[in-house]
C-alpha positions as CSV (number, residue, x, y, z in Angstrom):
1,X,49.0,28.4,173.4
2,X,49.2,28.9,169.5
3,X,51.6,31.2,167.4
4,X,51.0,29.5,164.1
5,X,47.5,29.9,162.2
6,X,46.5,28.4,158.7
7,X,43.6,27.7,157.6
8,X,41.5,25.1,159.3
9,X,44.1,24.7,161.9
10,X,46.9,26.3,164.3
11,X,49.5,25.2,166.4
12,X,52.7,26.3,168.6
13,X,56.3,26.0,167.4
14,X,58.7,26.1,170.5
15,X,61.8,28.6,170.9
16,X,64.5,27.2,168.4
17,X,62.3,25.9,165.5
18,X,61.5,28.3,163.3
19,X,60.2,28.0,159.3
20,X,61.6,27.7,155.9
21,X,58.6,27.1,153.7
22,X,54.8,26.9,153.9
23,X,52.6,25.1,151.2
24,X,48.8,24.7,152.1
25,X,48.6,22.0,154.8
26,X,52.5,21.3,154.7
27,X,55.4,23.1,156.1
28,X,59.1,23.0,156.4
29,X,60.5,23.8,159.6
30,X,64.0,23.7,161.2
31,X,65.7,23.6,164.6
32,X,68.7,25.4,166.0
33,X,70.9,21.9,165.3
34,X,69.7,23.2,161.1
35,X,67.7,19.7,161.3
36,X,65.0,20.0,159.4
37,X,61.4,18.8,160.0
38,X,58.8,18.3,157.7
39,X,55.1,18.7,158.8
40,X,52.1,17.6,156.9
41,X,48.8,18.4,158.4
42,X,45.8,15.7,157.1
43,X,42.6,17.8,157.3
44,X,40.8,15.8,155.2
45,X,41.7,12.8,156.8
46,X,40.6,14.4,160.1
47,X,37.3,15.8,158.5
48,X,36.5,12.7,157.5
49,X,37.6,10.9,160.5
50,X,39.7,8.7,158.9
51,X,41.1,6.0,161.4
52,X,44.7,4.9,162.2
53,X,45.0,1.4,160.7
54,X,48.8,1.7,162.0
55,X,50.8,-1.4,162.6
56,X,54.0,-1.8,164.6
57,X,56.9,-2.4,163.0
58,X,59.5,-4.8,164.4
59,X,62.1,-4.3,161.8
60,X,62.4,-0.8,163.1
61,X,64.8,1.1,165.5
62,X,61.3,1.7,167.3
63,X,57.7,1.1,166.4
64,X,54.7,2.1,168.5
65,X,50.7,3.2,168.1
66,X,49.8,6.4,170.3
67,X,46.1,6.6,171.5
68,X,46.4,9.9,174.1
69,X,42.7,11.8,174.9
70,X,41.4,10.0,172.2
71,X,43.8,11.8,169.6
72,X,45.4,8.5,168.0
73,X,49.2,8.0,166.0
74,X,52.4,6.4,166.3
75,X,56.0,7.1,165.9
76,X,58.5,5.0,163.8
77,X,61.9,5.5,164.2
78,X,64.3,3.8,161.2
79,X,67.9,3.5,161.4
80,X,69.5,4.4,157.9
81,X,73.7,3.9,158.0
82,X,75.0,6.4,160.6
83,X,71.6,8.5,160.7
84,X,67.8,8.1,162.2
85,X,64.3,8.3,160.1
86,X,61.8,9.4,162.3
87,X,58.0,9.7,161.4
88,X,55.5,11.1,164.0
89,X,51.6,10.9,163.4
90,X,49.5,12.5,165.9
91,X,45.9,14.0,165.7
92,X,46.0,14.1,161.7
93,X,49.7,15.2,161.2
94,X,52.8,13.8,160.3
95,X,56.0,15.0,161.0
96,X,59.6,13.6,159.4
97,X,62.9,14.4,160.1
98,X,66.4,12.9,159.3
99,X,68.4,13.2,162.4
100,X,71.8,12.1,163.7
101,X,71.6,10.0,167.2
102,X,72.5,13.1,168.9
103,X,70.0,14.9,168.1
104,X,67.4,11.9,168.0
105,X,65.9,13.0,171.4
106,X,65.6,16.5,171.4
107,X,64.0,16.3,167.7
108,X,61.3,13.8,169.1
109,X,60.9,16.1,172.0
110,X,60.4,18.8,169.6
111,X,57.9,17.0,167.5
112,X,55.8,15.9,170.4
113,X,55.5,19.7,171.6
114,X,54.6,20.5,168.4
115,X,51.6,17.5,167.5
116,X,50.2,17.9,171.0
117,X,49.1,21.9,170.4
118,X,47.4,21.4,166.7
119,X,44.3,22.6,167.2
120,X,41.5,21.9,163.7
121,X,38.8,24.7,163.4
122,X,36.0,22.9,162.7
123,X,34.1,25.7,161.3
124,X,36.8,26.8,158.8
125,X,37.0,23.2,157.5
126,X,33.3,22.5,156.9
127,X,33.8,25.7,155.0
128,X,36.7,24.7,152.4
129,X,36.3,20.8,152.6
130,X,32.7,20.1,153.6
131,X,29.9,18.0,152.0
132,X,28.3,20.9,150.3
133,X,31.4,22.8,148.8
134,X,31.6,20.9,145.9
135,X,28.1,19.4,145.9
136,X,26.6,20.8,142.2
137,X,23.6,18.8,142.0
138,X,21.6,20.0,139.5
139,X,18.4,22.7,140.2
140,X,15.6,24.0,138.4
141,X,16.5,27.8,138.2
142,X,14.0,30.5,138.3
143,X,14.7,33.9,138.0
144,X,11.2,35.5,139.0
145,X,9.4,34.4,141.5
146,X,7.2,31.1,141.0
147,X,3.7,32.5,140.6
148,X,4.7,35.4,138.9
149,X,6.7,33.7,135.9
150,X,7.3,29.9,134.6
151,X,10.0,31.2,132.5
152,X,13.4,29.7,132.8
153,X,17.0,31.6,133.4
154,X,17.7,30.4,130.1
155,X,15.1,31.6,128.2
156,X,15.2,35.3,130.0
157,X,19.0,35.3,128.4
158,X,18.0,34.1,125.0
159,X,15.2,36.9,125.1
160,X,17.5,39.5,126.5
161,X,20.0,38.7,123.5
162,X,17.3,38.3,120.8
163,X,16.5,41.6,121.4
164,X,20.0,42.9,122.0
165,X,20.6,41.7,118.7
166,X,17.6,43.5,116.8
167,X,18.3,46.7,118.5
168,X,21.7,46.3,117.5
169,X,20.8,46.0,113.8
170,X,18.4,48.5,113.9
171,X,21.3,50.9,115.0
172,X,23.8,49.8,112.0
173,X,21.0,50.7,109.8
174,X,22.0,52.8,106.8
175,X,19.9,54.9,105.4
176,X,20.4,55.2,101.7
177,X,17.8,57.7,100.8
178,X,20.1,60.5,101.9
């Protein structure tokens, strides 16, 4: 089940979370407690297959790697004076929020419904991000068919212009005999 769709990928946000900004791959989302969440989506990363090189942290509130259906992450939970840090990584995206402990568990809860529905369309990223999309390599360039020309796009133009040129001067000509 999906109710949010950007490019390349989609996922569900639950009753009570709703948005206060978009930007490409990132979004800004907050709960009914006015916590805010911050979402970044990797797609790159998960084009590319990038791997988790996560390590647990010990000098955090909590520290742990995720490996669920082969979709890896981890969650790190940092206690900053009176409030919580939390940073969620699953399947290519990272959410972060800034929470009280009151609201510590029902923001992770959130978080966890919302990594586990992204979806990637494969399709749509191989279109904006794949190996060929930026790929110029350089081509010889024929405008006619091979057998019936060996002239180059180049040379068409410069003809084209040559003879734009001429007629144009032909056209300004003044005749003085009048």
């Amino acid at each position: 089940m999906h109710n949010v769709y950007y490019e390349g990928y989609k996922y569900y946000l639950p009753k009570g979370i709703r948005f206060v900004d978009k930007d490409d791959y990132n979004a800004i989302l907050m709960d009914s407690n006015h916590n805010k969440y911050y979402l970044y989506a990797d797609a790159v990363g998960y084009y590319h297959k990038i791997k988790n090189d996560y390590e647990v942290n010990s000098n955090s509130y909590y520290s742990d790697k995720l490996d669920y259906r082969h979709k890896t992450g981890y969650i790190q939970i940092d206690q900053v004076e009176a409030k919580y840090f939390i940073q969620f990584v699953f399947h290519y995206v990272k959410m972060e929020a800034y929470v009280s402990s009151k609201d510590l568990v029902d923001t992770i809860n959130n978080m966890c419904y919302i990594l586990r529905t992204v979806q990637f369309n494969d399709k749509v990223l191989e279109s904006l991000i794949g190996e060929n999309v930026l790929d110029y390599k350089e081509e010889d360039y024929t405008l006619f068919k091979a057998d019936s020309s060996k002239e180059s796009f180049l040379d068409v133009v410069e003809r084209e212009e040559t003879d734009r040129y001429k007629k144009d001067l032909e056209d300004e000509k003044i005749d003085l005999d009048e």
